[in-house]
N, C-alpha and C positions, 0 to 999 in steps of 0.2 A: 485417390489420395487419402490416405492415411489421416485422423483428425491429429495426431500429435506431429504429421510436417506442418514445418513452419513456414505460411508465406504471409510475405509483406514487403510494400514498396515504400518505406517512408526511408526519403531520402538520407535522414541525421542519422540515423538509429547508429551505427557502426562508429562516428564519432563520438554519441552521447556514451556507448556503451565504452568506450576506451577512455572517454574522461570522468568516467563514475570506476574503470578500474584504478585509474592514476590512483584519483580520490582514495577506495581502498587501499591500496599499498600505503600511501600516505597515515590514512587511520594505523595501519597495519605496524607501524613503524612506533606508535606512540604506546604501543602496549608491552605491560600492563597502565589501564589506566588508573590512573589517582581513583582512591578509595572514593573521599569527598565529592571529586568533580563528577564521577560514573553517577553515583547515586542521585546527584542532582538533577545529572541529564536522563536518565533513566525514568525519574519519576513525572518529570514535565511531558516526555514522550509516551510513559504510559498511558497518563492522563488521558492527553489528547487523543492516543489510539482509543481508549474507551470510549471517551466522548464522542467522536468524531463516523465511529460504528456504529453505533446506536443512535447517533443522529440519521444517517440512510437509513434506516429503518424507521425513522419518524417520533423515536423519542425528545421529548420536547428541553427535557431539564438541559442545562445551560452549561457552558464550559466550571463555572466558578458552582456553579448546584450542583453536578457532578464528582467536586471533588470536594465538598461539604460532606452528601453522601456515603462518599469511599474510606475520606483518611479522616471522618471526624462523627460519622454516623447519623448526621442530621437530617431530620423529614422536613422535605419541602412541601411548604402552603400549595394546594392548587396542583400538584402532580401526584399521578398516581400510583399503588403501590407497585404494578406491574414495574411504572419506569425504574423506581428504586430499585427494583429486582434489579433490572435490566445490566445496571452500572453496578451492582455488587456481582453480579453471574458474571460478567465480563473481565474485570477484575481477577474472578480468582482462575476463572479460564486462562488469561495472562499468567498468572504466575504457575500455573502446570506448565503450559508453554515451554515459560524460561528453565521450568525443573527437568524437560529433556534436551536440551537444545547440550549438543556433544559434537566433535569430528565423528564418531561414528554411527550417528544415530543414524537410524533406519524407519522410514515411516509404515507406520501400522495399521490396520482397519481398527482395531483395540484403542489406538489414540486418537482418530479420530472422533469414533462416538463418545469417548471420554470428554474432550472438547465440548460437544455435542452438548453430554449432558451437562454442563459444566454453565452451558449459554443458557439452558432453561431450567434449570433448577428452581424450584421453587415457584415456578411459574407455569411449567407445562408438565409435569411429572411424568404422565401417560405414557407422552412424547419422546421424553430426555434419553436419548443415547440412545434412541432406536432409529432404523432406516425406515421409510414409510413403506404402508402395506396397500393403497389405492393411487391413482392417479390425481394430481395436481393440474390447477392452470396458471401461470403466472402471468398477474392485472402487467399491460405494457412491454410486454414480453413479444418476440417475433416468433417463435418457439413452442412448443409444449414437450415437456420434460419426458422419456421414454416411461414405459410403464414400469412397474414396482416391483415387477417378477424380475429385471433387468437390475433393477437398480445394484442390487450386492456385486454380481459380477462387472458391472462397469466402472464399480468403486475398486474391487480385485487388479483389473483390466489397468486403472489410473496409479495404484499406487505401485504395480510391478514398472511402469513405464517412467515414474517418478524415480525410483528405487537405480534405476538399471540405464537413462536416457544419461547421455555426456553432454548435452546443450548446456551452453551457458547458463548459470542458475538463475539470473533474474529473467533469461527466456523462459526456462524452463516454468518459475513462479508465476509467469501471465499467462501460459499456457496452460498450469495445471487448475490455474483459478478458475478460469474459463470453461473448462471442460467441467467440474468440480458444479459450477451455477448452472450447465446443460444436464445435467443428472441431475441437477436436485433430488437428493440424497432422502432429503428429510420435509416429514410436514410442516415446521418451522423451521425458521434460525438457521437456513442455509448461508445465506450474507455474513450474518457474524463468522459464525464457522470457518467459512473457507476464506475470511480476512485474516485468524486467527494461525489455520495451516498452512498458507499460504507463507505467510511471516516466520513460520517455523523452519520451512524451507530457506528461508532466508538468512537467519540466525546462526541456522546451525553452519552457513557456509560464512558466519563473522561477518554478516552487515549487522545494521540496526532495523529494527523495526519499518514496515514502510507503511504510510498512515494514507488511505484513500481519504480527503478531506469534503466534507459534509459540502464543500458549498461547488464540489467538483461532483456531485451527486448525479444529476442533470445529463454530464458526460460520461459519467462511469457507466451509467446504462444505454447510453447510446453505444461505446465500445465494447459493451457487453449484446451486445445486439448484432454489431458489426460483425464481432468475432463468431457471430453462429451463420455466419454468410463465410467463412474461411476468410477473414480477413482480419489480423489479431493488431495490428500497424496501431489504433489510436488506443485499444488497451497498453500496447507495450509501451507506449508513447506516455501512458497516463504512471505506467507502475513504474515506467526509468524515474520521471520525474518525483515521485514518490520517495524512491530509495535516494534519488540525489538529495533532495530534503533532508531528510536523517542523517547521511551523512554529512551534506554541510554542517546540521547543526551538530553534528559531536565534534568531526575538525575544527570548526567557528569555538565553540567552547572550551574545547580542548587548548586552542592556541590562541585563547584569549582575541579572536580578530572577527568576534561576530559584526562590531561595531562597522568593520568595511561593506556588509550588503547593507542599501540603502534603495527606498521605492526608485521604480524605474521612474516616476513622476520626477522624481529631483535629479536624478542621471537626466532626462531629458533635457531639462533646462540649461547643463551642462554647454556655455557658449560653442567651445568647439565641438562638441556631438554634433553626428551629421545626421543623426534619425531622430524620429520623435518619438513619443512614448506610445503610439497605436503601434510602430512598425518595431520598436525595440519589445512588444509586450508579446508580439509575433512572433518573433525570434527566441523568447525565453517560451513560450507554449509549445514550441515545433522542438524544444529541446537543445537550438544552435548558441545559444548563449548560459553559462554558468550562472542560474536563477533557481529562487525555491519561493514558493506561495506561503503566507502568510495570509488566512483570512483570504478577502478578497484580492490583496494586490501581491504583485509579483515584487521580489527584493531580488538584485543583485550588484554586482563590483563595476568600479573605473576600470578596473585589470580586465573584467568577463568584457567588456565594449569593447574596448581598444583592441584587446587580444583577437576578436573578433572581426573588427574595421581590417587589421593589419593581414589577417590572413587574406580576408577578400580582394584588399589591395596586389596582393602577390599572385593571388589565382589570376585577376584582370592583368599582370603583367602576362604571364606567363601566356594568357590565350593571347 
């Protein structure tokens, strides 16, 4: 088997991936968007992508020091200059990003190490924009990354298959991630990077951004472990939910109706709800209920439960 087939048995996949296309079209319909309202949401979602990537990576500065740093240029007491780097290098990495993102763009070995250099600037110079020339180990890893003489052609190898594959693009984006962390490209800043191209992929096919969040850390590399066993199911599980996030939050924003996802904790308590908040929080993890993560807890609708209750009522008729 080939690493770019794709297998996986997760049961939801085929429903989450048809109600994340609904979603799109939906977005799809509201464009162009409002000058005002893009910008706003644009800058909260970068944020957070900055933050949120440099937290896996163990930078310590804070959602709100983060963005001290970036739009106002302040050094934070007690962190160090490395991290400051970290959240400006990411930053403008982001905005090359956004400066190719086209219907026809084509990805490049050229763009990638641009990226590259872009995550370490100022911090690793040596390094920046280059592929590594010795072998690596990765701490926690199940893996050891091929050797350095391989490295260029399996980057060649990855992006003619990205370039040229018809898979659905957000398969395509957990596949190419994956592969993309098995090559470990680079001496540092493989993580940021392929958070950064990954999303490019994504962009350029009209999502938004899809934000791996710091405190799903934990999980990310256990799916990234999985998927070096042929089994991509809780990566793809982890990046649908991802992009559904972003797009709830641009249609929530867009239509003024963020105010309907509410914690599952308060749905629970909901008299006629028939589940509780472990088996509703179940359901919103495996992907079967219209939810997105905030922080620690999971948000979603009266309309995601019910719409959910009523389908499974009809399957039980039907069997």
């Amino acid at each position: 088997m080939n690493w770019w087939d794709y297998p996986y048995n997760y049961e939801g996949l085929d429903k989450t991936l048809e109600r994340i296309q609904e979603k799109k079209s939906e977005l799809d319909k509201l464009r162009p968007f409002p000058t005002y309202a893009l910008k706003s949401i644009k800058e909260s979602l970068t944020l957070e992508w900055t933050y949120n990537s440099n937290s896996i990576e163990g930078n310590t500065l804070t959602l709100q020091e983060t963005k001290m740093v970036i739009e106002e240029g302040f050094t934070i007491k007690g962190k160090s200059l490395r991290e400051h780097f970290e959240a400006i290098n990411h930053q403008d990495a982001i905005e090359y990003i956004e400066s190719l993102v086209s219907d026809n763009y084509i990805l490049t070995e050229k763009d990638i190490l641009k990226v590259h250099e872009l995550v370490l600037q100022k911090i690793e110079k040596d390094f920046a924009g280059r592929f590594r020339t010795s072998g690596v180990r990765i701490s926690g890893a199940n893996f050891v990354p091929p050797n350095a003489l391989k490295v260029s052609d399996y980057v060649t190898e990855l992006i003619d298959w990205v370039n040229s594959s018809e898979l659905d693009i957000i398969l395509k984006s957990a596949i190419f991630h994956h592969r993309f962390v098995w090559i470990h490209p680079f001496f540092d800043g493989n993580g940021r990077t392929v958070r950064l191209v990954f999303n490019l992929l994504l962009m350029k096919a009209g999502f938004p951004p899809a934000i791996i969040l710091k405190n799903d850390r934990k999980k990310y590399y256990e799916a990234l472990n999985q998927a070096n066993k042929s089994d991509y199911s809780k990566l793809v599980l982890l990046i649908l939910q991802a992009v559904e996030r972003s797009v709830d939050i641009y249609l929530s924003s867009l239509n003024n109706t963020y105010d309907r996802y509410q914690p599952i904790s308060d749905i629970a308590e909901e008299e006629r709800v028939p589940y509780g908040q472990e088996y509703l929080s179940l359901l919103a993890r495996q992907g079967k209920i219209d939810a997105f993560k905030e922080g620690r807890n999971w948000l979603t609708t009266k309309d995601a439960v019910w719409d959910y209750i009523e389908k499974r009522d009809r399957k039980r008729k039907l069997d």
